[in-house]
DSSP file (Angstrom, degrees, kcal/mol; ACC not computed):
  #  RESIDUE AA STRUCTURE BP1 BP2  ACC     N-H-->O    O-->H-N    N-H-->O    O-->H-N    TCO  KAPPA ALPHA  PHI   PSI    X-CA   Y-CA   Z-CA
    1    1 A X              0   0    0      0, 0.0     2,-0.4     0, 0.0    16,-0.3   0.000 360.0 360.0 360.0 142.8  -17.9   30.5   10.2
    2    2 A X        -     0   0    0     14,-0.2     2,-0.4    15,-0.1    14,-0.2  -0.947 360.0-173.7-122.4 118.6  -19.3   27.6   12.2
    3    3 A X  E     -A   15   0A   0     12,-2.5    12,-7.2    -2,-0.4     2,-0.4  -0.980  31.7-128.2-115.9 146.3  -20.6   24.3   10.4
    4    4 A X  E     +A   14   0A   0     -2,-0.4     2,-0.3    10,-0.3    10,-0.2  -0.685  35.5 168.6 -76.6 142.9  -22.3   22.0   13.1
    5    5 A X  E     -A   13   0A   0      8,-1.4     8,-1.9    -2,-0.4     2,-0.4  -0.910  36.1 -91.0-144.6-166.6  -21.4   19.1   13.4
    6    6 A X        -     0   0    0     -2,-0.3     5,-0.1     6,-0.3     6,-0.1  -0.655  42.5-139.7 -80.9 134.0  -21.6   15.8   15.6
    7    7 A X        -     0   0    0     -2,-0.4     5,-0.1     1,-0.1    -1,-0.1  -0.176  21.6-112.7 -83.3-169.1  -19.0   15.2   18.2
    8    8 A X  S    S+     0   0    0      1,-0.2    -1,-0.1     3,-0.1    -2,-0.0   0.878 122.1  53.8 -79.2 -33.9  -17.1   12.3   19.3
    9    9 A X  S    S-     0   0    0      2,-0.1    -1,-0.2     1,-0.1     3,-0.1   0.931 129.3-101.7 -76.8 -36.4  -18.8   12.5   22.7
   10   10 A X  S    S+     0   0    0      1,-0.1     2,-0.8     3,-0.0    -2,-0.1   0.242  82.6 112.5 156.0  12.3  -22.1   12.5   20.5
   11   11 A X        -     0   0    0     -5,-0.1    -2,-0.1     1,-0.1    -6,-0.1  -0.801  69.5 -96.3-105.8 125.9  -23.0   15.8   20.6
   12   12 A X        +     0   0    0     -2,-0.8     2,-0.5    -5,-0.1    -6,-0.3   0.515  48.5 152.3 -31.5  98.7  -23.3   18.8   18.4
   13   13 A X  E     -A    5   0A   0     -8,-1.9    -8,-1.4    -9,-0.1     2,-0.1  -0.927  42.9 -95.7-137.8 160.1  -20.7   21.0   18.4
   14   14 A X  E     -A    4   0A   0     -2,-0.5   -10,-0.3   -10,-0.2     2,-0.0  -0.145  19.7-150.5 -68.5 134.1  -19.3   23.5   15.9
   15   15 A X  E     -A    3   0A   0    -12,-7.2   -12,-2.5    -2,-0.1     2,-0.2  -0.525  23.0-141.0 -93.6 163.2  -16.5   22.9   13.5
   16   16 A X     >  -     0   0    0    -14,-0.2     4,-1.4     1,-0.1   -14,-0.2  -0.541  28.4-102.4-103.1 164.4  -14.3   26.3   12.6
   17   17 A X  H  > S+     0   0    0    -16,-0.3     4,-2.3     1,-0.2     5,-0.1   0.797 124.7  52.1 -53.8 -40.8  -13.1   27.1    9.6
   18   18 A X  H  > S+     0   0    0      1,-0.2     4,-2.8     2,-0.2    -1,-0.2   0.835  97.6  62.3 -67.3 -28.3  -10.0   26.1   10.5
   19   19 A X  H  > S+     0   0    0      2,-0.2     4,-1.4     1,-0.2   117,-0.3   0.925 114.2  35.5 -45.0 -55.2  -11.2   22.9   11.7
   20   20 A X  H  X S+     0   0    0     -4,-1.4     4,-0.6     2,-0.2    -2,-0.2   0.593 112.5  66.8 -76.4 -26.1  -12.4   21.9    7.6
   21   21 A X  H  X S+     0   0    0     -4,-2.3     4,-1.0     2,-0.2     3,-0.4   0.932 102.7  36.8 -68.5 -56.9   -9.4   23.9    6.5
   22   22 A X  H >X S+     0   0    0     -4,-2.8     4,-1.3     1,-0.2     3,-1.2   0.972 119.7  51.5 -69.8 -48.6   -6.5   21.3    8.0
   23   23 A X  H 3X S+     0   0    0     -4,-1.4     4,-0.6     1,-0.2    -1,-0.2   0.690 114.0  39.9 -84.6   0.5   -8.8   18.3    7.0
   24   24 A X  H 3< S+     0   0    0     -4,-0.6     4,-0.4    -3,-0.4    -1,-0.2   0.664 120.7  47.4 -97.9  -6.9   -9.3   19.6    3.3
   25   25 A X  H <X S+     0   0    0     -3,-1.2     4,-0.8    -4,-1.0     3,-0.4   0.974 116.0  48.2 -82.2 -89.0   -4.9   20.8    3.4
   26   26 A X  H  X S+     0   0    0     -4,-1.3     4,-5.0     1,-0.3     5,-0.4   0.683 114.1  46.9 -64.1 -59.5   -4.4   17.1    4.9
   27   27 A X  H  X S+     0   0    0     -4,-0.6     4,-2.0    -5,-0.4    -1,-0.3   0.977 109.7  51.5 -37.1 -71.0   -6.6   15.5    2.0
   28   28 A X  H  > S+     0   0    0     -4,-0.4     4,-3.3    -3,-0.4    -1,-0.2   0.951 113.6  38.8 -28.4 -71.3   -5.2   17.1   -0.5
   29   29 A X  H  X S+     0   0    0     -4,-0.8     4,-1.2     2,-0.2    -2,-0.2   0.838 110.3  57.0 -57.1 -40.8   -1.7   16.4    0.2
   30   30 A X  H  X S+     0   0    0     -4,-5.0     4,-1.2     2,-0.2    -1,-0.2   0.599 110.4  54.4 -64.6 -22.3   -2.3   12.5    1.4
   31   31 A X  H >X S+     0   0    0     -4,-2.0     3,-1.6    -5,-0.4     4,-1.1   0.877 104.6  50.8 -71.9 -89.6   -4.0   12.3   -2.4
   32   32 A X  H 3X S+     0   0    0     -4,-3.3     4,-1.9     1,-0.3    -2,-0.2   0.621 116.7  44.3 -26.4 -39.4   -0.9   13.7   -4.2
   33   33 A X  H 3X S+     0   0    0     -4,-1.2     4,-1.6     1,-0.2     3,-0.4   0.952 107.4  48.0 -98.9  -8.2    1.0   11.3   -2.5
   34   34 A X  H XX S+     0   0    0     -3,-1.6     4,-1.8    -4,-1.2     3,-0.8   0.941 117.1  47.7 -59.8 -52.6   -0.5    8.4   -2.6
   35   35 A X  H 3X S+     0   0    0     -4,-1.1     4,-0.9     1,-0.2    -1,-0.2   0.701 110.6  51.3 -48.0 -26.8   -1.0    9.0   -6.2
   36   36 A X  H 3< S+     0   0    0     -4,-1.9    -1,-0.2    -3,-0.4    -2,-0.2   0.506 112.2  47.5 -84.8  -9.0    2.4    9.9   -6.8
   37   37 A X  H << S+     0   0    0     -4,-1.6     4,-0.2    -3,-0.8    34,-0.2   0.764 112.5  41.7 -93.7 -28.8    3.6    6.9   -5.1
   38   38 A X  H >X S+     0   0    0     -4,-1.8     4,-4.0     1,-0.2     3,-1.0   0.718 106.6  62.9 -95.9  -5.5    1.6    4.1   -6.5
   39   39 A X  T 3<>S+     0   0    0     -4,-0.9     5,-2.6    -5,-0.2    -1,-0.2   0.577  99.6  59.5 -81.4   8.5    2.0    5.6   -9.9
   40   40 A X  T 345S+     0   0    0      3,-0.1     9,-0.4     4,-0.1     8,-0.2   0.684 112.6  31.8 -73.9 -24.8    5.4    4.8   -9.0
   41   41 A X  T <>5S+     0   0    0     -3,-1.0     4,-1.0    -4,-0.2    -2,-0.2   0.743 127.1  48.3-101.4 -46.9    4.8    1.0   -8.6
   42   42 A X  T  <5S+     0   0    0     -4,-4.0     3,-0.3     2,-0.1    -3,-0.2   0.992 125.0  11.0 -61.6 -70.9    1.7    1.1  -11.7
   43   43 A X  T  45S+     0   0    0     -5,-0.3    -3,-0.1     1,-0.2    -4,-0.1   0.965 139.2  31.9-100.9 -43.7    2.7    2.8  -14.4
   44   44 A X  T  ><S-     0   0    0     -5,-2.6     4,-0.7     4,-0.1    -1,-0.2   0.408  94.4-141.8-109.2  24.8    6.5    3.3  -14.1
   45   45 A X  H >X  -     0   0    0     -4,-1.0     4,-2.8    -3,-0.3     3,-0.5   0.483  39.7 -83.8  43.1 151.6    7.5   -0.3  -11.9
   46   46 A X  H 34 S+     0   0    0      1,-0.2     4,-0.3     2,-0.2    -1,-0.2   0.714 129.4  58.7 -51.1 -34.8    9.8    0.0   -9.5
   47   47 A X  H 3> S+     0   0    0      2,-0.2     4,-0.8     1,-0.2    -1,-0.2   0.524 103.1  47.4 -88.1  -7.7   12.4   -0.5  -12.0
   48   48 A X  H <X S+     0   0    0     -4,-0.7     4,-3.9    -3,-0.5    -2,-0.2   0.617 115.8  44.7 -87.7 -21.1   11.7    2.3  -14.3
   49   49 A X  H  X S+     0   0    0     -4,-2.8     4,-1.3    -9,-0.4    -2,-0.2   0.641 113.6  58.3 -89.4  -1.2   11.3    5.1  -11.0
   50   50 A X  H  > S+     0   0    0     -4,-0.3     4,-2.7    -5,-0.2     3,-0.5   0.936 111.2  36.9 -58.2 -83.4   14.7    2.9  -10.1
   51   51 A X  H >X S+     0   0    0     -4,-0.8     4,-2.9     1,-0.3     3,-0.8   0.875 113.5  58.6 -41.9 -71.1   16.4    4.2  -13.7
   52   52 A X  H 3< S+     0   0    0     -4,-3.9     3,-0.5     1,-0.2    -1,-0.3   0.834 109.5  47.2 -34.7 -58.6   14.7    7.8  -13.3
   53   53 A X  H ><>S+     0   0    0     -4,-1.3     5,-1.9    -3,-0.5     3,-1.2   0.866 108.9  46.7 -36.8 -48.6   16.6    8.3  -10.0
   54   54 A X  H X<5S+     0   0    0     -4,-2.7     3,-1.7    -3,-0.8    -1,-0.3   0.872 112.9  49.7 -75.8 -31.2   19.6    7.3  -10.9
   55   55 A X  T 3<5S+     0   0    0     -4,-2.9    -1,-0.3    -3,-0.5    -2,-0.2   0.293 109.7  58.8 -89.7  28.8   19.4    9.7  -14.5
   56   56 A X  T < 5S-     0   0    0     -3,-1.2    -1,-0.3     2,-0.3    -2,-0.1  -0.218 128.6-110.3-103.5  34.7   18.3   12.5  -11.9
   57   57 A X  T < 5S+     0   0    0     -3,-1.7     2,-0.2     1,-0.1    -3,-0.2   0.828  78.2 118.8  42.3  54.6   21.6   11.9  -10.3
   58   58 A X  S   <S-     0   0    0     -5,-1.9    -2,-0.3    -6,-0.1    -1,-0.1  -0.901  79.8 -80.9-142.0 166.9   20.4   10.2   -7.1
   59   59 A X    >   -     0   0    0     -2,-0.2     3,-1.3     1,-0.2     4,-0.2  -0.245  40.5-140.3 -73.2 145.3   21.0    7.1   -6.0
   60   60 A X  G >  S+     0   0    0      1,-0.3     3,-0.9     2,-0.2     4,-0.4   0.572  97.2  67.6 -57.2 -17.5   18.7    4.3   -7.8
   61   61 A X  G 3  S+     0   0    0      1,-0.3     4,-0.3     2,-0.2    -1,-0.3   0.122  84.5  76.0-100.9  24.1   18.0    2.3   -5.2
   62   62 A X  G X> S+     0   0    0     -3,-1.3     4,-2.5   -13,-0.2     3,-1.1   0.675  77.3  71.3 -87.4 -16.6   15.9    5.3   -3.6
   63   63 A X  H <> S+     0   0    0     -3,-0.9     4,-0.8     1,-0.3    -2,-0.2   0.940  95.3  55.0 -83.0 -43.6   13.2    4.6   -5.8
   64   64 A X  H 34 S+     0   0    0     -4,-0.4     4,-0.4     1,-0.2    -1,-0.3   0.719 117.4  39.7 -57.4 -34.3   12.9    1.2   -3.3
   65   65 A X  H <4 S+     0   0    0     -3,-1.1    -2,-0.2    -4,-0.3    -1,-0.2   0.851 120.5  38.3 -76.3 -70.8   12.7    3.9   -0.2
   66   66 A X  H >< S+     0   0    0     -4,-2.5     3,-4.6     3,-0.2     4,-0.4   0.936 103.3  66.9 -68.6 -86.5   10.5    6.7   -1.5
   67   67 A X  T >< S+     0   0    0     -4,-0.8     3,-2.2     1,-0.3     2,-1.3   0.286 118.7  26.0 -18.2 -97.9    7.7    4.7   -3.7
   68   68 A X  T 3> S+     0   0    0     -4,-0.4     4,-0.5     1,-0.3    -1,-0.3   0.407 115.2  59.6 -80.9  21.7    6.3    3.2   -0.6
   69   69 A X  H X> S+     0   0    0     -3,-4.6     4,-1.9    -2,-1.3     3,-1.2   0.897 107.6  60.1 -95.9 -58.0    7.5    6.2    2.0
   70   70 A X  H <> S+     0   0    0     -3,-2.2     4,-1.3    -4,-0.4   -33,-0.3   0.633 110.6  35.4 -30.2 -44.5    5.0    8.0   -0.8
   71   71 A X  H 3> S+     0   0    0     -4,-0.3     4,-1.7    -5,-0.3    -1,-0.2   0.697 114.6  49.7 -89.1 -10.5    2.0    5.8    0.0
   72   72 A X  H <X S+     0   0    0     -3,-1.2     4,-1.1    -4,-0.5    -2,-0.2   0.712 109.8  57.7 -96.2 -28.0    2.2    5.3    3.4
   73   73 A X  H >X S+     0   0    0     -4,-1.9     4,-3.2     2,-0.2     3,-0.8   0.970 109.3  43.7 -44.4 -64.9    2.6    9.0    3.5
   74   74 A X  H 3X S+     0   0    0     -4,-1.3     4,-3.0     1,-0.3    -2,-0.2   0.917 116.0  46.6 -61.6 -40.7   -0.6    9.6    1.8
   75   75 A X  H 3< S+     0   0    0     -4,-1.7    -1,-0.3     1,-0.2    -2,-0.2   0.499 110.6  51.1 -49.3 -14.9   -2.5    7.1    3.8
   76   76 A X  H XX>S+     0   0    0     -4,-1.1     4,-2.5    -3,-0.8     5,-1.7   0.843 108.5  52.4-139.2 -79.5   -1.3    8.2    6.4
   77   77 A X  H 3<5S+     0   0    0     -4,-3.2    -2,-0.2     2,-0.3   -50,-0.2   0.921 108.3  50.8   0.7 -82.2   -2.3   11.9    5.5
   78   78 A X  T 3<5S+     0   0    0     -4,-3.0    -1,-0.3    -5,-0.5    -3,-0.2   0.507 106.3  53.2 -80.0   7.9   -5.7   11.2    4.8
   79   79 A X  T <45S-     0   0    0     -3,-1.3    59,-1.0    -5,-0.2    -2,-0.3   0.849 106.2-124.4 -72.5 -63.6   -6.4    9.2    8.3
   80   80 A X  T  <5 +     0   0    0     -4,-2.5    59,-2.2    57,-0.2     2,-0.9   0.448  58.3 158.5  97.2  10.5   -5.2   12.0    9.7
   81   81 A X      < -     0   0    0     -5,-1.7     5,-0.1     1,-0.3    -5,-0.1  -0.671  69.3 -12.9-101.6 101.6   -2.7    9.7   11.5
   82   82 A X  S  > S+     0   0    0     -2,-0.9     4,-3.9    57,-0.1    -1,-0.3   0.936  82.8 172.7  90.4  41.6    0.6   11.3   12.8
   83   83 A X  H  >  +     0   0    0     -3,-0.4     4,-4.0     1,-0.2    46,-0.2   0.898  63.6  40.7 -88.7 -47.9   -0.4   14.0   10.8
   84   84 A X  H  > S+     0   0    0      2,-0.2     4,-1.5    44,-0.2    -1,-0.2   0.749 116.7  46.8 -18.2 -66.8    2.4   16.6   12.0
   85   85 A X  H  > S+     0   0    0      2,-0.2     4,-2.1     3,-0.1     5,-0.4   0.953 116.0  48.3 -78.5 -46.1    5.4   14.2   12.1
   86   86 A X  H  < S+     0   0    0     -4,-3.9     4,-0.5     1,-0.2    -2,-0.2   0.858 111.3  51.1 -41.5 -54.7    4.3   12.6    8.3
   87   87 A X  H >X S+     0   0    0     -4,-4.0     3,-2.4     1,-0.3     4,-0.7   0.823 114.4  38.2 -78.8 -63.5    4.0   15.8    7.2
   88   88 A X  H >< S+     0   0    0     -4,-1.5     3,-2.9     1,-0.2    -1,-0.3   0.936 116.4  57.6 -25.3 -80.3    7.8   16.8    8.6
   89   89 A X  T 3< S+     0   0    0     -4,-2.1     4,-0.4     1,-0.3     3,-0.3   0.568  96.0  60.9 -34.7 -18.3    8.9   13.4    7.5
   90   90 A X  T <> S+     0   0    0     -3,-2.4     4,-1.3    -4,-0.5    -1,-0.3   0.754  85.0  80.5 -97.1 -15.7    7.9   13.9    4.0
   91   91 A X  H <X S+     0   0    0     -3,-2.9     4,-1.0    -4,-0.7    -1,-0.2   0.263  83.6  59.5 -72.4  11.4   10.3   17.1    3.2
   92   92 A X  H  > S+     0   0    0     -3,-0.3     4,-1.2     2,-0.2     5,-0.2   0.889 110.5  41.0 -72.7 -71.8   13.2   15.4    2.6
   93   93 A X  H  4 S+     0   0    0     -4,-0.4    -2,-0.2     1,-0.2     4,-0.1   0.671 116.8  50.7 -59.4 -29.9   11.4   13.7   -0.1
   94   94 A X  H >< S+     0   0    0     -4,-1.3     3,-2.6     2,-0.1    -1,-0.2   0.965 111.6  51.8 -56.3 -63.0    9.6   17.2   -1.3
   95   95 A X  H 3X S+     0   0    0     -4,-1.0     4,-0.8     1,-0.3     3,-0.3   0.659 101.9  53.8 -71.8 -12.2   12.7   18.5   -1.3
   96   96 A X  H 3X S+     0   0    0     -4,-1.2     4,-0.6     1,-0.2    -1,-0.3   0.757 105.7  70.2 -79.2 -18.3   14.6   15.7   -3.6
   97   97 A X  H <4 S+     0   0    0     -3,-2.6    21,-0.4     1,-0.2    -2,-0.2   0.315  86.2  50.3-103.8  13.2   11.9   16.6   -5.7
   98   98 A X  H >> S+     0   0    0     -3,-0.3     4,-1.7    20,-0.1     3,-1.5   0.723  91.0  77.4-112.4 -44.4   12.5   19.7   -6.9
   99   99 A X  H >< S+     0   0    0     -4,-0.8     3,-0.5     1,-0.3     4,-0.3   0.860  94.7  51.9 -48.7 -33.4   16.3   19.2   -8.1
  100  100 A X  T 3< S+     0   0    0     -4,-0.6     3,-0.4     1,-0.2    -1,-0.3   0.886 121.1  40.4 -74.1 -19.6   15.3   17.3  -11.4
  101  101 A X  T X4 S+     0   0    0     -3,-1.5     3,-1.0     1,-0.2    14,-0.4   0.733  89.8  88.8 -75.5 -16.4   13.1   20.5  -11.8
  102  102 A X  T << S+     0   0    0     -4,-1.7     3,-0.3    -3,-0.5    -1,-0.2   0.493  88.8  43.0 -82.3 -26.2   15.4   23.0  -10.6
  103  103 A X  T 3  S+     0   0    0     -3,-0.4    -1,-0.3    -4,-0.3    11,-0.1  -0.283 100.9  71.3-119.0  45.5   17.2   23.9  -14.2
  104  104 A X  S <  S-     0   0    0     -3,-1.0    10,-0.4     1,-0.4     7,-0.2   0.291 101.0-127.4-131.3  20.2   14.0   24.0  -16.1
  105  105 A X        -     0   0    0     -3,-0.3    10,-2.2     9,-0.1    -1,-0.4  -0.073  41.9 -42.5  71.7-156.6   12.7   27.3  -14.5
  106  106 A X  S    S+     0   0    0      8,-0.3    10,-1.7     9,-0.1    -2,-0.1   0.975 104.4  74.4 -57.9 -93.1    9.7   28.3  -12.8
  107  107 A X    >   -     0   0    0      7,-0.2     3,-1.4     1,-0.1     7,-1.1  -0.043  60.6-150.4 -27.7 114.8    6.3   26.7  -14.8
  108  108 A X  T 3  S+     0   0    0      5,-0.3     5,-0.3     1,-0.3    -1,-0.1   0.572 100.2  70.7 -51.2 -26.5    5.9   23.0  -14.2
  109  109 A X  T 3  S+     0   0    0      4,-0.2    -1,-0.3     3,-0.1    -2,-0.1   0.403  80.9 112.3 -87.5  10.3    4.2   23.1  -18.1
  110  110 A X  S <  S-     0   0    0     -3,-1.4     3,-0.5     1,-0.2     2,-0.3   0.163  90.2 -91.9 -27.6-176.4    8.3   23.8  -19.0
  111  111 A X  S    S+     0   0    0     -7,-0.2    -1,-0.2     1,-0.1     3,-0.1  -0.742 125.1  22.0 -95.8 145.1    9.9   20.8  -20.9
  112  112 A X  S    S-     0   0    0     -2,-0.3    -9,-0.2     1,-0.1    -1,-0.1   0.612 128.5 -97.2  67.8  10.6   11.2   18.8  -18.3
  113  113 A X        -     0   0    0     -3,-0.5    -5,-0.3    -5,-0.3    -4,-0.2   0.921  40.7-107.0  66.2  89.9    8.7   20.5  -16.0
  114  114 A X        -     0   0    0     -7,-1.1     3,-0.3   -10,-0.4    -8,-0.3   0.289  23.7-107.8 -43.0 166.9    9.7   23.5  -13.6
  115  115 A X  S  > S+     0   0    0    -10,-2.2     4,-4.7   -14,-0.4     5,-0.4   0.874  93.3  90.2 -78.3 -21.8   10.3   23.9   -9.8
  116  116 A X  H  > S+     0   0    0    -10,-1.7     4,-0.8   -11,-0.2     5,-0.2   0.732  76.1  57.4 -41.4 -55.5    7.5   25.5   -8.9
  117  117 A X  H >> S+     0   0    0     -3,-0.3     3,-4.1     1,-0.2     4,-1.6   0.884 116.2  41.5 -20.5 -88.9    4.8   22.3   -8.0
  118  118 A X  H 3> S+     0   0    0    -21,-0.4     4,-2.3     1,-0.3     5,-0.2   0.811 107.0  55.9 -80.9 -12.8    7.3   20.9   -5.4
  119  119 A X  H 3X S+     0   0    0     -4,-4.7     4,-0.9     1,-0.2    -1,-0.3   0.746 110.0  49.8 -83.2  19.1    8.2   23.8   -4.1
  120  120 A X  H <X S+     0   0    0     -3,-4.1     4,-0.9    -4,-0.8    -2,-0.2   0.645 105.3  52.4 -40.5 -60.7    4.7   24.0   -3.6
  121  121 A X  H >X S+     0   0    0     -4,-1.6     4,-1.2    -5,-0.2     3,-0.6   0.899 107.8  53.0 -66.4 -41.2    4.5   20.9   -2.1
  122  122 A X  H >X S+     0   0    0     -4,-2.3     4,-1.4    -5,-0.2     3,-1.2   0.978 109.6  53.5 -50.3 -65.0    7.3   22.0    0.4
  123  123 A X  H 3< S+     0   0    0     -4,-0.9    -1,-0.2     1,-0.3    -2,-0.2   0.654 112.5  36.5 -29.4 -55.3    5.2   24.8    1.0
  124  124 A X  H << S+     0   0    0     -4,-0.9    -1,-0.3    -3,-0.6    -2,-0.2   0.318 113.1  61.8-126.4 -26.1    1.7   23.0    2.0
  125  125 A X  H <X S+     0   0    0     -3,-1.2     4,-2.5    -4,-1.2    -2,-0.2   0.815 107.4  45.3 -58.4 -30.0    3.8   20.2    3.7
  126  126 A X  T  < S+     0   0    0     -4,-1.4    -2,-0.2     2,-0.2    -3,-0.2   0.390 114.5  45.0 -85.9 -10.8    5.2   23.0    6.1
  127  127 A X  T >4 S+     0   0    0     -5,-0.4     3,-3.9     2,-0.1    -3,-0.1   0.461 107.7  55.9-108.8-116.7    2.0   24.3    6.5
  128  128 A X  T 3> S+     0   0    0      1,-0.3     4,-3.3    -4,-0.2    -2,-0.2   0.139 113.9  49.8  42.1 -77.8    0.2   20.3    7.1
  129  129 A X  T 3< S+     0   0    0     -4,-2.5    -1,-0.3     1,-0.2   -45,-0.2   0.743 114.7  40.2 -48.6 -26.6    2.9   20.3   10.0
  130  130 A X  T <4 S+     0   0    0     -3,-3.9    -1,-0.2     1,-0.1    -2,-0.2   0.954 121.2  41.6 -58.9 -66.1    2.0   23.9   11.6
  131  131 A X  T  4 S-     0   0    0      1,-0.2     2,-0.2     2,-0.1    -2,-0.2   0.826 100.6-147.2 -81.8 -53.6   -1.5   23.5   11.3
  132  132 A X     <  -     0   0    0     -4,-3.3    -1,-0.2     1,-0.1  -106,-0.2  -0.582  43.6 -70.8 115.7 175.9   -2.0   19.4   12.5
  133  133 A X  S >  S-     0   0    0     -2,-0.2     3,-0.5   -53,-0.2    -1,-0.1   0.686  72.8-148.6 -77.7 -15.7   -4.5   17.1   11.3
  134  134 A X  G >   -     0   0    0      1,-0.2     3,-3.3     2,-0.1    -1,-0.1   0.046  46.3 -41.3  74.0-167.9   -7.3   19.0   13.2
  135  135 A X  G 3  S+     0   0    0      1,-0.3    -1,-0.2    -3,-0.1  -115,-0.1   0.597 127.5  63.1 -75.0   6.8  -10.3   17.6   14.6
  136  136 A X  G <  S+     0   0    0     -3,-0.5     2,-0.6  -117,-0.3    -1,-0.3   0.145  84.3 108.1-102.5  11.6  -11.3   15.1   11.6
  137  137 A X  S <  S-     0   0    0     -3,-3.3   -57,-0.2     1,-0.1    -3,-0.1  -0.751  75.4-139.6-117.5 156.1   -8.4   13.4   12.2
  138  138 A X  S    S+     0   0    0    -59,-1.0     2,-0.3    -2,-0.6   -57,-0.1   0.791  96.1  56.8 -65.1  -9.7   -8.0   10.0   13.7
  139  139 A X  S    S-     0   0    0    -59,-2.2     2,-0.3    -5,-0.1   -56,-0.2  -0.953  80.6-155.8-108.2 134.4   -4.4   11.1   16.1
  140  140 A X        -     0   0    0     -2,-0.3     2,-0.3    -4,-0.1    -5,-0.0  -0.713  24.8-107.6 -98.2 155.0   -5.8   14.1   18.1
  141  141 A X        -     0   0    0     -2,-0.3     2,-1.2     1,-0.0    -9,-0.0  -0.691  27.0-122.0 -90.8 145.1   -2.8   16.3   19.1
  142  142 A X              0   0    0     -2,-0.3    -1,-0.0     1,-0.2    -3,-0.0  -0.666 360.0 360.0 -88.8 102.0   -2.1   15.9   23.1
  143  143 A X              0   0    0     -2,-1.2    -1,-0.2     0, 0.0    -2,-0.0   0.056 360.0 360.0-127.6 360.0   -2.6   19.9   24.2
């Protein structure tokens, strides 16, 4: 499927599915984190996602690291800037995010919320990185 649209140079040309597909992936994801990062500084301060770290047995002074590695991610995400390397750059932090889930089984609606969501995230980060930010995004990939 082909939507037209305007090009940079100023003329019509047709976006792919794939095109609308990496910039709605990219969107997506750069929302989750940006939300999940400033509701890291809004609702649960720095000094409560400090304390959560540390009772999910890592060290507390990550919370200083991740929160704003979380927003810059998502802004970052939803420019469309660097889309490839954020996306790469952000599994570390996917992947931290599944151990406080990790003994509470599959279903995220578990008590204490199951793994599935980040490995989810993992999932749809790994994919972000295949795919690129595609042609709506502000870093074009050098091919």
């Amino acid at each position: 499927m082909n939507v037209t649209t305007l090009s940079s140079a100023g003329t019509l040309a047709p976006a792919t599915t794939t095109d609308l597909a990496a910039l709605l992936l990219r969107l997506s994801l750069g929302v989750m984190f940006l939300a999940h990062g400033l509701m890291k500084f809004i609702t649960f301060t720095l000094p409560g996602t400090y304390a959560f770290f540390e009772s999910a047995g890592f060290p507390g002074w990550a919370a200083y690291i991740v929160s704003p590695a979380e927003v810059l991610a998502g802004i970052a995400l939803i420019a469309g800037f660097r889309t490839r390397l954020v996306a790469l750059l952000s599994l570390p932090i996917l992947l931290g995010a599944i151990a406080p889930h990790a003994g509470a089984g599959w279903s995220f609606s578990n008590a204490g919320g199951g793994w599935e969501y980040p490995v989810y995230l993992v999932a749809t980060a790994v994919v972000v990185a295949l795919l690129g930010g595609g042609r709506y995004a502000v870093s074009k990939p050098k091919d």
